[in-house]
Structures are given as C-alpha cells and as structure tokens.
C-alpha positions as a Python dict, from the first residue, in 0.01 Angstrom:
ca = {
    (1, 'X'): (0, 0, 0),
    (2, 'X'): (-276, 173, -177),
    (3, 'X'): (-237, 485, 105),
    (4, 'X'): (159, 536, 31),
    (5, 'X'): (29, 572, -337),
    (6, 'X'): (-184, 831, -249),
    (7, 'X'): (1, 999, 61),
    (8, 'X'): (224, 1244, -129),
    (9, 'X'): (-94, 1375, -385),
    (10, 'X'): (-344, 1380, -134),
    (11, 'X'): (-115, 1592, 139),
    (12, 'X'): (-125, 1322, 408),
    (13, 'X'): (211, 1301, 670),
    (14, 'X'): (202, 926, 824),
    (15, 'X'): (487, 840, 1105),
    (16, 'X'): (467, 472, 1325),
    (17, 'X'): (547, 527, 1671),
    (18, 'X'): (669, 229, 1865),
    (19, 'X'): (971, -47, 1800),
    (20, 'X'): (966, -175, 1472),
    (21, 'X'): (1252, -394, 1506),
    (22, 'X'): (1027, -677, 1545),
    (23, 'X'): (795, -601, 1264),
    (24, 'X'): (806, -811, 903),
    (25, 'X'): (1099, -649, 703),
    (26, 'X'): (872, -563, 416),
    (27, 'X'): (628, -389, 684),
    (28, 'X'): (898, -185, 807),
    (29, 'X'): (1022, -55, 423),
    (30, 'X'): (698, 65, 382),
    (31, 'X'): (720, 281, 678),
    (32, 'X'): (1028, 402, 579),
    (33, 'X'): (869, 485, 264),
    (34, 'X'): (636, 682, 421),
    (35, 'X'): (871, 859, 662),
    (36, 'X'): (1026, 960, 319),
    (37, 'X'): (743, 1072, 187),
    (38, 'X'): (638, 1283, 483),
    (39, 'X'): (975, 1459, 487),
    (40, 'X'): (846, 1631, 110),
    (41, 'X'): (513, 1779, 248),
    (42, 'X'): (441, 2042, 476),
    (43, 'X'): (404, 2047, 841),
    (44, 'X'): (65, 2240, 782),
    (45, 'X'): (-50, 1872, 610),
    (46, 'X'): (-250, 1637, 727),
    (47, 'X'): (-27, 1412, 1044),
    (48, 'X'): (-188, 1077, 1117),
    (49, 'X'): (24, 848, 1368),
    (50, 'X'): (11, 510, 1414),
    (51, 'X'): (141, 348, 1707),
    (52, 'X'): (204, -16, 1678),
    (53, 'X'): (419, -215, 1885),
    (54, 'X'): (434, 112, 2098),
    (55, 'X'): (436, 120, 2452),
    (56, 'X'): (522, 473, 2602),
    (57, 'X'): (762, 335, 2853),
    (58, 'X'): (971, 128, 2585),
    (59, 'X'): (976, 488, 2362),
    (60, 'X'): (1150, 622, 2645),
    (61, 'X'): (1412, 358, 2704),
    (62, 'X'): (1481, 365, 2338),
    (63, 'X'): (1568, 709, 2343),
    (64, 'X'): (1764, 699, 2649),
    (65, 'X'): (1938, 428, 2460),
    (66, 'X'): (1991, 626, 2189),
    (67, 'X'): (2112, 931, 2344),
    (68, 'X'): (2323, 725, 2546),
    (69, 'X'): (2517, 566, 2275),
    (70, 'X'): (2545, 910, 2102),
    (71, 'X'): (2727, 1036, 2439),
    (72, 'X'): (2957, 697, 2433),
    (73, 'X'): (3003, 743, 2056),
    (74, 'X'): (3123, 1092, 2156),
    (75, 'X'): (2872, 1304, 1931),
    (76, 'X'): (2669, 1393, 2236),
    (77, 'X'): (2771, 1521, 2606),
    (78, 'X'): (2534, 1437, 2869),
    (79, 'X'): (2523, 1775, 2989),
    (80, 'X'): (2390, 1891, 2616),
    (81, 'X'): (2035, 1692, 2757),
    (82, 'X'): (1714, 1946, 2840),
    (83, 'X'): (1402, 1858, 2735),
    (84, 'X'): (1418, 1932, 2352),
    (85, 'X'): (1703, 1747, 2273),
    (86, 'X'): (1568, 1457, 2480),
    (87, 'X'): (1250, 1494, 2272),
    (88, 'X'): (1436, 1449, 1926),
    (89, 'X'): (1506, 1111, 2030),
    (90, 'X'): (1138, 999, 2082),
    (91, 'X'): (948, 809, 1819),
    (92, 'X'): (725, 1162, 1798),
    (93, 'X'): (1045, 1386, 1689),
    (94, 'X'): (939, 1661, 1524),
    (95, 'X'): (573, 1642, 1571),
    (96, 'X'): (398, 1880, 1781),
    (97, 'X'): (320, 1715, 2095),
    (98, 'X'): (-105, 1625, 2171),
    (99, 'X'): (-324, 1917, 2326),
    (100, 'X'): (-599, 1680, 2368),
    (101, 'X'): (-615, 1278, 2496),
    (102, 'X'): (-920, 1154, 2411),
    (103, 'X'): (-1005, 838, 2597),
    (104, 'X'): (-1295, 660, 2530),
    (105, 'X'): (-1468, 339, 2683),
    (106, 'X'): (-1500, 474, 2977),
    (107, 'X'): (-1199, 405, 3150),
    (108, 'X'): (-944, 669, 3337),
    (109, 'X'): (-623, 574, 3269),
    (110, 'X'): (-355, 632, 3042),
    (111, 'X'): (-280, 275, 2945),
    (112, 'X'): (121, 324, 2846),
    (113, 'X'): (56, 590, 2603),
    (114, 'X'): (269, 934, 2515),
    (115, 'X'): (345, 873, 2843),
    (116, 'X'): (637, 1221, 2758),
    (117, 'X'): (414, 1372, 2489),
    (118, 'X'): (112, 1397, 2713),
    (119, 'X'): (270, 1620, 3035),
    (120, 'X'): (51, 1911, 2894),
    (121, 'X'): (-194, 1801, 2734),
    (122, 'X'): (-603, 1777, 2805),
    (123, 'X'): (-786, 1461, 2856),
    (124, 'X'): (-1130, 1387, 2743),
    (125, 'X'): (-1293, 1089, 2904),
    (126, 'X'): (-1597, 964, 2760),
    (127, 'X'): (-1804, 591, 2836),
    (128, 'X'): (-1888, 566, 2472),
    (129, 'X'): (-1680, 276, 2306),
    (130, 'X'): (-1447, 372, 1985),
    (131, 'X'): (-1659, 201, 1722),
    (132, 'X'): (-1971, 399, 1822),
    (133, 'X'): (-1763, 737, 1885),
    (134, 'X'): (-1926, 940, 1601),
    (135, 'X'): (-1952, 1313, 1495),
    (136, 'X'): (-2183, 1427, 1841),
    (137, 'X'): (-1886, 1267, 2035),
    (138, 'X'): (-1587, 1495, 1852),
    (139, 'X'): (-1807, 1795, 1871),
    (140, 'X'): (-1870, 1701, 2279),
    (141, 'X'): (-1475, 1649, 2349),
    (142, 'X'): (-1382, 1973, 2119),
    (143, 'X'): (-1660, 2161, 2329),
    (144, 'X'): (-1477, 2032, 2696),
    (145, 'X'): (-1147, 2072, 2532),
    (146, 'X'): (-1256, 2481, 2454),
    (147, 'X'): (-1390, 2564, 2797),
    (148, 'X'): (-1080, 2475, 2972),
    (149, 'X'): (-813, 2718, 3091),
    (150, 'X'): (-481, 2571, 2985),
    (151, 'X'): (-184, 2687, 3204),
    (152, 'X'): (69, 2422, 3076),
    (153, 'X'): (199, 2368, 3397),
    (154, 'X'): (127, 2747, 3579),
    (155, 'X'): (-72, 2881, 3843),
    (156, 'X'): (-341, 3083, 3787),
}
C-alpha cells in the first residue's frame, strides 16, 4: 500500500507476472492499481516486476489460451501469429525482454522462469546466496555481462 502511494511521484513502473486468478481479490485491485498507474509514466522509468504465482510454462499456456479464444472469438486469425503478436499475450507485454539472468545460489538451472523472455538473454551464475548478494556481486555479474559478445542468436 504505502509503494502505490508513492509509485506515480517517485517514477516507479510495477507489473505482477504470473496468474492472479487465485490471488485475494483485494490483492489483485491493487495490482490493477498499479498497472494503472504504470500506464501514466514513462517507459524510461524505473520497471520493477514481480512474479508471484508465476511459473513460465503456465505464462505460456495462458497466452496460448488467450490468443486462442481471440481466433475463436473471431478478432484474431491464426495465421496473424509471429513472435510479436505472440509476445503481447505474455504476462511481460510491453516490457523489454531481460539481457541478463542472474542466478544466484549456485545452481544452473532456470527453475520455470521467462522461460520465452529469456531466448536471448545472458546468464550470470554465481554460488553466493540472494541475501548475501551485495554491491561486489552486481559489479562482478555487470563486469561478465560486458565482456561477452552477444549475437542474439548469430554466428560469428
């Protein structure tokens, strides 16, 4: 409560990820407050994302759904489908997808997560545990994250 107070002075975009459907109805109001809120300010603000009751998998059978009951409802064609259009359907519509993963605790995998978002993006994994991942620990992934020749899919 006290952040959607302070969302729209302080510049700050905040979207859930994930199905909310099963979330307290007052819980989900206030995340369509702040979807409302973050339609006012600029895509050069601050973006924070939370996912919760997000599983990667589940985003994309909800959009699936989605686009498939737009095709049935006859506002869609499934021939209109590419990539983009399949991405407006996704819990991350409209935001820019990750450049870097950052996965910490030492373990290698991507545990259900972006599962579309992340096709491009770098990974940074890292033994130290999130509540001791500190300043040195940014400025190490930022560092690995610089020295790395993104292709986005090419050959060199």
């Amino acid at each position: 409560l006290e952040a959607v107070d302070t969302m729209e002075r302080d510049h700050i975009r905040l979207h859930f990820f994930g199905d909310m459907t099963p979330i307290a109805p007052e819980l989900r109001a206030l995340a369509r407050e702040t979807d409302e809120i973050t339609e006012h300010l600029s895509k050069d603000d601050f973006q924070a994302n939370v996912c919760l009751n997000y599983g990667g998998r589940d985003e994309i059978l909800r959009a699936a759904r989605r686009f498939a009951a737009d095709c049935a409802a006859g506002t869609r064609k499934p021939e209109e489908l590419d990539e983009a259009v399949f991405s407006g359907y996704l819990d991350s519509a409209g935001i820019p997808d990750p450049e870097l993963i950052i996965r910490p605790s030492g373990e290698q995998r991507l545990s259900n997560f972006l599962l579309w978002q992340c096709a491009y993006a770098e990974f940074y994994y890292t033994d130290t545990l999130w509540p001791d991942f500190d300043e040195k620990e940014i400025d190490r992934a930022i560092a690995a994250y610089h020295a790395r020749d993104r292709r986005f899919g090419g050959v060199k």
